[in-house]
Each structure stands twice: as structure tokens, then as C-alpha cells.
N, CA, C and O of each residue as an XYZ file, in Angstrom:
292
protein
N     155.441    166.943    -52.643
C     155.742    166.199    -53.856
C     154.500    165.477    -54.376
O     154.248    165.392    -55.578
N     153.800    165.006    -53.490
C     152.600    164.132    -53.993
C     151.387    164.932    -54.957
O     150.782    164.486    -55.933
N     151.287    166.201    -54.332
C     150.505    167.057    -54.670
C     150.801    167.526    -56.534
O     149.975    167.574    -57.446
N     152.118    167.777    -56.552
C     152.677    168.043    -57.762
C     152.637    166.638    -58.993
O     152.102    166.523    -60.096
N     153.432    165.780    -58.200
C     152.806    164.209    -59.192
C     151.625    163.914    -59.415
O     151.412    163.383    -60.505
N     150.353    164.162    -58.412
C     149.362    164.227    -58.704
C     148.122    165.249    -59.832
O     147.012    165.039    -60.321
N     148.915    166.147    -59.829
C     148.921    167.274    -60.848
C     149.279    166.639    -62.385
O     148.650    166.702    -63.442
N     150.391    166.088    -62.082
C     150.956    165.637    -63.721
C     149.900    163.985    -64.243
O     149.442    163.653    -65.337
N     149.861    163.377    -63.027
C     149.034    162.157    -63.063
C     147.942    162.768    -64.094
O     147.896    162.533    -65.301
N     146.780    163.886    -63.099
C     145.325    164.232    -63.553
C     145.819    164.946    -65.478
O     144.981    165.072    -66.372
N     146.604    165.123    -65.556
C     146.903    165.529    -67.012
C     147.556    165.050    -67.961
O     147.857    165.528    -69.055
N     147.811    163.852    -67.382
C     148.321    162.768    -67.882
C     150.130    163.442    -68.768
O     150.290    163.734    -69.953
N     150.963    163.475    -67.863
C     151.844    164.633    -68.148
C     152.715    163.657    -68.241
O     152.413    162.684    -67.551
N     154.250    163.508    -69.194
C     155.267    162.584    -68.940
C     155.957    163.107    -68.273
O     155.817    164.294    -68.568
N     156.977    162.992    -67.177
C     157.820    164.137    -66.632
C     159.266    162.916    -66.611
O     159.573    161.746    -66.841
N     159.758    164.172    -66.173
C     161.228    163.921    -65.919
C     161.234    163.869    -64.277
O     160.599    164.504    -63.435
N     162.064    163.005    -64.203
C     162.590    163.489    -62.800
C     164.204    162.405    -62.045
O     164.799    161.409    -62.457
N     164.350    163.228    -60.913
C     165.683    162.961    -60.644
C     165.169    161.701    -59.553
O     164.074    161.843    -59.010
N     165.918    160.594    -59.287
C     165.285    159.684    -58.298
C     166.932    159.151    -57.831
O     168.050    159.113    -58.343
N     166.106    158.688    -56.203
C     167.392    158.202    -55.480
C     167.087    156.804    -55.724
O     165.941    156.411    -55.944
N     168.190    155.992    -55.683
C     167.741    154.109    -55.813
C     167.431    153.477    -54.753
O     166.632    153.973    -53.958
N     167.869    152.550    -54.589
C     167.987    151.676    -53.288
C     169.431    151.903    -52.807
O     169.710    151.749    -51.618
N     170.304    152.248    -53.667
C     171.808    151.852    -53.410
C     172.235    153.377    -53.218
O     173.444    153.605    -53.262
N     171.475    154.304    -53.037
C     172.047    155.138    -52.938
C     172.412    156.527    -54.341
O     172.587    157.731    -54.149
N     172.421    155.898    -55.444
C     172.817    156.474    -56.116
C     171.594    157.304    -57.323
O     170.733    156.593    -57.842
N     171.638    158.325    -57.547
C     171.002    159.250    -58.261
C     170.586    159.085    -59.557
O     171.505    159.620    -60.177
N     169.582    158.584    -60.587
C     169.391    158.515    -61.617
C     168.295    159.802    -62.080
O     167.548    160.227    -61.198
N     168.226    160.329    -63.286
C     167.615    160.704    -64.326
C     166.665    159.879    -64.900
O     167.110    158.921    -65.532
N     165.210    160.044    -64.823
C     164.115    158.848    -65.272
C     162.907    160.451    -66.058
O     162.553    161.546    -65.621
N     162.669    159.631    -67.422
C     161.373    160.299    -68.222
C     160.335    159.139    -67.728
O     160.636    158.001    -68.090
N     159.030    159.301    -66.867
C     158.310    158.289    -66.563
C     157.000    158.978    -67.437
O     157.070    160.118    -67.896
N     155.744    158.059    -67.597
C     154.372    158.251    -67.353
C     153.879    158.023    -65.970
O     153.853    156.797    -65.868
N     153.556    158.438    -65.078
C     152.462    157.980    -63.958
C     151.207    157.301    -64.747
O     150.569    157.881    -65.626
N     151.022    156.307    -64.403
C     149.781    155.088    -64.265
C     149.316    155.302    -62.938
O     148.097    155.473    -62.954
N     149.946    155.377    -61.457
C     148.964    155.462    -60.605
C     149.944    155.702    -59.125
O     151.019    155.266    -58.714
N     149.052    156.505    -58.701
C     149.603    156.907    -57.183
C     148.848    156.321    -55.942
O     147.682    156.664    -55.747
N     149.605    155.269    -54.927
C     149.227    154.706    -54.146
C     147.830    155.534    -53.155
O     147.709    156.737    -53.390
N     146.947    154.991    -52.226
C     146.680    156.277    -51.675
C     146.964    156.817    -50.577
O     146.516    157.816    -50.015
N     147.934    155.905    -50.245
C     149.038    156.212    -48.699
C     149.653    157.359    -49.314
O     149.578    158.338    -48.573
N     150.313    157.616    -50.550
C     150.837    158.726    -51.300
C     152.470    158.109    -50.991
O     153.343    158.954    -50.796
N     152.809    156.788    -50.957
C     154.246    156.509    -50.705
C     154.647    156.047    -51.846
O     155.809    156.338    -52.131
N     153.832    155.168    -52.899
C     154.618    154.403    -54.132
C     153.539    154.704    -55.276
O     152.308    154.725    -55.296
N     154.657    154.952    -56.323
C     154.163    155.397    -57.833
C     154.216    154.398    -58.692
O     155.392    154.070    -58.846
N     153.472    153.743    -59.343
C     153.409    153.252    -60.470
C     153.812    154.142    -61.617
O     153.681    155.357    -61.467
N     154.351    153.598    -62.896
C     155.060    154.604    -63.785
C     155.597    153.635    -65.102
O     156.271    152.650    -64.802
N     155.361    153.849    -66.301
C     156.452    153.116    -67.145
C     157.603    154.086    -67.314
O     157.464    155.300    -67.468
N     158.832    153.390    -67.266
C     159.648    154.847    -67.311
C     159.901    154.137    -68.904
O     159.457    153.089    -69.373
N     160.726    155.091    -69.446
C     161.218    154.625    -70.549
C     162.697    155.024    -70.670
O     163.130    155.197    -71.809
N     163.661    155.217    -69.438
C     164.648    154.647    -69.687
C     165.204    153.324    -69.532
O     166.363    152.978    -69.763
N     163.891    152.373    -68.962
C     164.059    151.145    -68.801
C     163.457    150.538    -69.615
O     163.711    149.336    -69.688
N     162.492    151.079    -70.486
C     161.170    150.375    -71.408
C     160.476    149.820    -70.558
O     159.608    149.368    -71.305
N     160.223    149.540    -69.680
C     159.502    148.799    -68.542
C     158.310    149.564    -67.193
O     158.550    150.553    -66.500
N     157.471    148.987    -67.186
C     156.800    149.980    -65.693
C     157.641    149.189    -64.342
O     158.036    148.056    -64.065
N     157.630    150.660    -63.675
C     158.086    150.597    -62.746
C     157.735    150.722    -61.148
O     156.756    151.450    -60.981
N     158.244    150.235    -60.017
C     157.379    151.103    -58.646
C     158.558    151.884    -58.549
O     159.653    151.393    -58.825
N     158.361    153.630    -58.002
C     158.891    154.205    -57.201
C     158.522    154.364    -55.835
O     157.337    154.253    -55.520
N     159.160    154.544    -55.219
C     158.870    154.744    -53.330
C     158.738    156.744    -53.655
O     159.703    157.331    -54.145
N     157.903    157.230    -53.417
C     157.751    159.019    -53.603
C     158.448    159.174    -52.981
O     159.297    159.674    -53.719
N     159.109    159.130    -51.469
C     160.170    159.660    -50.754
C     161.575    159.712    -51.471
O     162.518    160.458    -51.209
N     161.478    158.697    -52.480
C     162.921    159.043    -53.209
C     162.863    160.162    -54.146
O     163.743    160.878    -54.623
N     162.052    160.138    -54.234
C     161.617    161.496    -55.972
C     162.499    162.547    -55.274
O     161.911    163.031    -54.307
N     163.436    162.927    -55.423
C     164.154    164.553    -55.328
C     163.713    165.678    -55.908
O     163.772    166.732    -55.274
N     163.138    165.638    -57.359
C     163.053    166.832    -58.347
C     161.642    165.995    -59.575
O     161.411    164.846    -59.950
N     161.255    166.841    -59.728
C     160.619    165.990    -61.370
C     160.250    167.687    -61.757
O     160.468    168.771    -61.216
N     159.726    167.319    -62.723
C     159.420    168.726    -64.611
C     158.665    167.850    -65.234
O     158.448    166.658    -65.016
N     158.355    168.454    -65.896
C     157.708    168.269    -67.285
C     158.039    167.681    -68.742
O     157.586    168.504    -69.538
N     158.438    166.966    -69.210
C     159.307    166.343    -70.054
C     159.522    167.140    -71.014
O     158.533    167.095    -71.746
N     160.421    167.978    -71.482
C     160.473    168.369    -72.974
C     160.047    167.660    -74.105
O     160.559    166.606    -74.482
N     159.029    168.286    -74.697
C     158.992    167.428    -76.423
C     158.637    166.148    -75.982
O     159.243    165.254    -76.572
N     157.498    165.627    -74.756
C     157.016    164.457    -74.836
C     155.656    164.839    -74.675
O     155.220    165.964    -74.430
N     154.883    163.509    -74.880
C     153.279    163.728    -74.834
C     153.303    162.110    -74.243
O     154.206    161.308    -74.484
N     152.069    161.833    -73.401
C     151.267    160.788    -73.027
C     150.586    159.993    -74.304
O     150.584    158.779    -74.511
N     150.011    161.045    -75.091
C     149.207    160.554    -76.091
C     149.385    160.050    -77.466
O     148.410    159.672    -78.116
């Protein structure tokens, strides 16, 4: 997984992806990556289904893509 986020990071890519919470439960998030720890465990990200940046823990990431019809720029 790190390898692939790191891919979208260097191209500054918005993606989609599926994430587990704290509580267990499964959300749908369009993020930017801002920055990948270099342990490779936590992502910095603004998502914008929150309007807000966010930390993810990478072990939760299940799935991510490529965002349809978004740009970084």
C-alpha cells in the first residue's frame, strides 16, 4: 500500500479510497496526500469529505484509485 500512495503522493494525484475508522466502521474518503510518515504508518491528507486535513494510520487504507474528474492543481 505504501508503495502505491507513494506513487499518487510523487504526482500529486487526488484519490479515492475506502478507510477503516477507529470504531470499526468503513468510510469512502476523496483525499490529497500532503505527506507520508517515514515509518510508512500515518498519512497526512486534506480529505474533502470533511473539508479538513486529516491523519490516517496506512494500515487502515483497504482500497484507494484515482479520483474521477479531480485534479490537485
Amino acid at each position: 500500500m505504501i508503495r502505491e500512495l507513494n506513487k499518487y503522493w510523487q504526482r500529486q494525484q487526488i484519490i479515492e479510497m475506502i478507510y477503516l475508522d477507529k470504531n470499526g466502521e468503513t468510510s469512502r474518503r476523496v483525499v490529497r496526500i500532503l505527506e507520508l510518515d517515514a515509518m510508512g504508518q500515518r498519512m497526512k491528507a486534506y480529505c474533502y469529505a470533511r473539508n479538513a486535513y486529516r491523519v490516517f494510520a496506512i494500515a487502515n487504507i483497504l482500497a484507494v484509485a484515482p479520483a474521477e474528474g479531480r485534479s490537485a492543481g
